[in-house]
N, C-alpha and C positions, 0 to 999 in steps of 0.2 A: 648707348650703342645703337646704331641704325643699320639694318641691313633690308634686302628686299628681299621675299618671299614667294613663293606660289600657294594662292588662295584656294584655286577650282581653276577647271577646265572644262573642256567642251568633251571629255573624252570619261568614261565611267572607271570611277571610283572603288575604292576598295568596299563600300557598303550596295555600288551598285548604281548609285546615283550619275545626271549627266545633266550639263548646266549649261543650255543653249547660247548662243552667243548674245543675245538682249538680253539674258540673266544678267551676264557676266557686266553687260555695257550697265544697268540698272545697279551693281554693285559700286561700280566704279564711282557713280553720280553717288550715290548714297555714304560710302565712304568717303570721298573726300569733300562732302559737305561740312556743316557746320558744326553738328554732333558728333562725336569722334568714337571707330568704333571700340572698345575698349580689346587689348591684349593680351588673352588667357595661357594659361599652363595649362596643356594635356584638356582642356573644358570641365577644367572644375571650380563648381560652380562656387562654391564656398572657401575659396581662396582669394586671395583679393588678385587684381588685374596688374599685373608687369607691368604696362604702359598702353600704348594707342597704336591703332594700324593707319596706317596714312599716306598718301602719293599713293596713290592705287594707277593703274593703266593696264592696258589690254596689250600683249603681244601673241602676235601673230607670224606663226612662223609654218606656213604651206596649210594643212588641214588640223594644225595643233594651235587654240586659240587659249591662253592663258593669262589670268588674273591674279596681276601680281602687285605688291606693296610695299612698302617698306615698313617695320615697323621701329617704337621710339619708346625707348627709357622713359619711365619719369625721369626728370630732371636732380633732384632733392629730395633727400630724406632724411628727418630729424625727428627726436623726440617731441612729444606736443607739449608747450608749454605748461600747460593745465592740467595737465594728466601723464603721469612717465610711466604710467604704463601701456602708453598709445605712441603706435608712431602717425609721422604724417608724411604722406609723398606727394609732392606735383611738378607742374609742366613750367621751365619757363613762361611760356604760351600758353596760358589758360585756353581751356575750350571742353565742356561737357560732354558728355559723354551717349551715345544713342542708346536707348534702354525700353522695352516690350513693356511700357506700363498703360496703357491705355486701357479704361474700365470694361471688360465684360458681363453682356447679357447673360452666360449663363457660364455656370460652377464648370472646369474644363480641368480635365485629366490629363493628363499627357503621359506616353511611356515611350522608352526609346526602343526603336523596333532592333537594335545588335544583340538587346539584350535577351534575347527567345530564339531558343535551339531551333524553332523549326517558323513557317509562315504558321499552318495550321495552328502550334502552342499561341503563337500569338494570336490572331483569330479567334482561338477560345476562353483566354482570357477578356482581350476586352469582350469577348461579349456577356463573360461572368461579373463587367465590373460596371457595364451596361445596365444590366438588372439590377444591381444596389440600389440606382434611381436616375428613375429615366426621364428626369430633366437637368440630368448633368451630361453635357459633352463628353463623348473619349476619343482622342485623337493620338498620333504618335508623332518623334522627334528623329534626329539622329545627327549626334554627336559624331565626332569626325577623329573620336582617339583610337588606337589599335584593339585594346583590349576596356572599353567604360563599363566604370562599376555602375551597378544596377541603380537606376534612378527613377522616380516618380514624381512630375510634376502636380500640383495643384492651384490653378489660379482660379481666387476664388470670386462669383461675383456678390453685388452689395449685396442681395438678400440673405446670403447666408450668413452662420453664427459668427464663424470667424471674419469675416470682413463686418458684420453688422459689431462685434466691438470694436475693434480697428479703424470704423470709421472715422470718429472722432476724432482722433489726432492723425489718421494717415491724409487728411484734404488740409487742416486745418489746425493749428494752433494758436492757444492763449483763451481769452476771456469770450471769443466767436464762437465757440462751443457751445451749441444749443441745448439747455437744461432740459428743454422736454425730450431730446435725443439721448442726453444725459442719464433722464429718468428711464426710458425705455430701454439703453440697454441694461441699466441696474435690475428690470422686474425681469426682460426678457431673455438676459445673456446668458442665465445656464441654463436653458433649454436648448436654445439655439447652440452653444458651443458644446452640451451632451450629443445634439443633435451631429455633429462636426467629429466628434469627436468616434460617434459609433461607424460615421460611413467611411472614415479613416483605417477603422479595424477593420474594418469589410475588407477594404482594398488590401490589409495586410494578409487575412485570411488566406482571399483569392490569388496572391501573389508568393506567397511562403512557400521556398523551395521551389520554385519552378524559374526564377531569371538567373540569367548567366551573364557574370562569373560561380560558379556557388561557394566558390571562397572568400563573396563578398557581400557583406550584409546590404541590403536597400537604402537609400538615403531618400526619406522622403523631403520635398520641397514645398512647404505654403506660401504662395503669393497675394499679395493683395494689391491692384495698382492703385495706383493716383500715384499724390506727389508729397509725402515720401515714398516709391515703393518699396511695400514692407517686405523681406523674405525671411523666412522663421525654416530652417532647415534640424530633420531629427534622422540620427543614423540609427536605421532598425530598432524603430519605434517597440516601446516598452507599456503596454497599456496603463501599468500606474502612473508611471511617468509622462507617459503622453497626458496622461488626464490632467495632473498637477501641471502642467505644462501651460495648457489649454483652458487652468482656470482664470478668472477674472483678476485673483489676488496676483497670480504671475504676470499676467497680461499690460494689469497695470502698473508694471514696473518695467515694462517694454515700455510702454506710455512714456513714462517720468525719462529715461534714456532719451528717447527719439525727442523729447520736450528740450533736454539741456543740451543737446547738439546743434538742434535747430534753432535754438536763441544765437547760436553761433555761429554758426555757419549756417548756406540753404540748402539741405541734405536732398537730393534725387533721390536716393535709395541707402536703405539699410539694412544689416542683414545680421540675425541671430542665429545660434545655434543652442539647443537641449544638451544641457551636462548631464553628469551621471545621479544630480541628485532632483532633476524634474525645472530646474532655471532656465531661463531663457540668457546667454552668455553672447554681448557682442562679438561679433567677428571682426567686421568692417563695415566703411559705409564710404559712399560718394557724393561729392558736394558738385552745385551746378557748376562750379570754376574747374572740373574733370582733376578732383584733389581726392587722395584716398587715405581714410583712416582707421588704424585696424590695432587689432592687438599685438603685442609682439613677438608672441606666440602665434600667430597666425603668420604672420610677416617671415618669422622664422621657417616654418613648415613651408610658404610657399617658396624661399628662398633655396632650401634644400632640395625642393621637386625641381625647381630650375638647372640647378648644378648636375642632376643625375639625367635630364633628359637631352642635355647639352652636352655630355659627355662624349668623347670621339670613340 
């Protein structure tokens, strides 16, 4: 099904926002480029993407300037041959998808500023998640749902623990794997992922019971870019279980996953999620052909948030 939409305007937003008209023209080139931008539910993040927005154009109608699109079904969706408990969806028209994975110089926080009753509560947060260590970035985001459950980004850069074991197969796979990078994360990885793992708790500390909704637990997000980008997502992080999470033994079975996909397809991005016994549980992942493959159990979940938010 294709219909067209309205993206943004020139005119402010329910969070307050206002999107000048070279915004709007800068959208338009960007979307109906060659990288497709993908199609979400409600912007959650951990659901896999409906389809792509595309035909984008500016209408203009007196002092109301609007950015609108169409947006597009995958095409097909079948079980995966190899695994039935995966499904798979894509586009007649192959075309990949645009994705924030570009490596950063420094470890970056991000918070959505809907989710803090007041400008000041915010304010005094990031400046309390400032002081955990002040060669990490804090900046903020903002989500475009009516009511977003409380989120915390983390993209991480290489030097730290979680990207320094990550690194290894998230640029590169198979035997191009350099042993001495090999050996160093073996001596250095659980310091560096203890290290990860405490400034994690920090930010849980400083953020417990203060973002809004409070009837909803935080969802944190780890990033790691390159190519695969990795996202490792944990809902109201459990410190045992973040731990075992975050160790090497689980890590590397993140590894072996992202290894038997990628001999098979060229995955862009992948994304896990923390069960309740400390595993890392695929979600989904996206391939450069803008194809998506997910659990079916994920597939299902987002299938039902479509039906309820289409509702008349």
């Amino acid at each position: 099904m294709e219909k067209r939409i309205v993206l943004s305007s020139n005119h402010r937003d329910r969070q307050g926002d206002v999107m000048a008209k070279e915004a709007l023209e800068d959208a338009v080139v960007q979307i109906n480029g060659d990288l497709k931008l993908p199609w979400t539910v409600e912007h959650k993040r951990y659901l896999p993407p409906i389809g792509r927005i595309v035909n984008a154009l500016i209408v203009e109608n007196g002092d109301h300037i609007l950015l609108t699109a169409e947006t597009e079904n995958f095409s097909v969706r079948e079980e995966l041959d190899w695994n039935s408990a995966l499904y798979i969806e894509r586009f007649n028209e192959p075309a990949p998808f645009i994705l924030d994975n570009a490596p950063v110089d420094k470890t970056t926080v991000s918070l959505d500023r809907s989710n803090f009753q007041s400008v000041e509560e915010y304010k005094a947060i990031i400046q309390e998640i400032s002081q955990l260590d002040d060669e990490v970035k804090v900046s903020s985001f903002m989500r475009k749902s009516l009511i977003p459950y409380p989120e915390i980004v983390i993209k991480v850069a290489e030097i730290w623990g979680l990207a320094h074991v990550l690194k290894p197969f998230a640029d590169k796979f198979g035997e191009k794997i350099a042993e001495k990078f090999a050996e160093d994360v073996y001596d250095g990885g659980k310091e560096q992922l203890k290290k990860f793992l405490n400034y994690v708790l920090g930010i849980v500390k400083v953020t417990r019971g203060r973002l809004i909704p409070k009837t909803r637990t935080t969802v944190f997000v780890f990033q790691v870019p390159g190519t695969p980008f990795v996202e490792l997502i944990v809902d109201d992080p459990d410190p045992l279980l973040l731990a075992k999470g975050l160790s090497q033994e689980e890590l590397n079975k993140v590894k072996e996953v992202i290894e038997t996909f990628n001999l098979r397809y060229p995955v862009t991005k992948i994304q896990f999620i923390l069960d309740n016994s400390g595993k890392w549980k695929l979600t989904f992942l996206l391939t450069a052909t803008g194809n998506v493959i997910g659990d079916k159990a994920v597939f299902k979940a987002r299938d039902l948030l479509v039906s309820e938010v289409t509702l008349p």
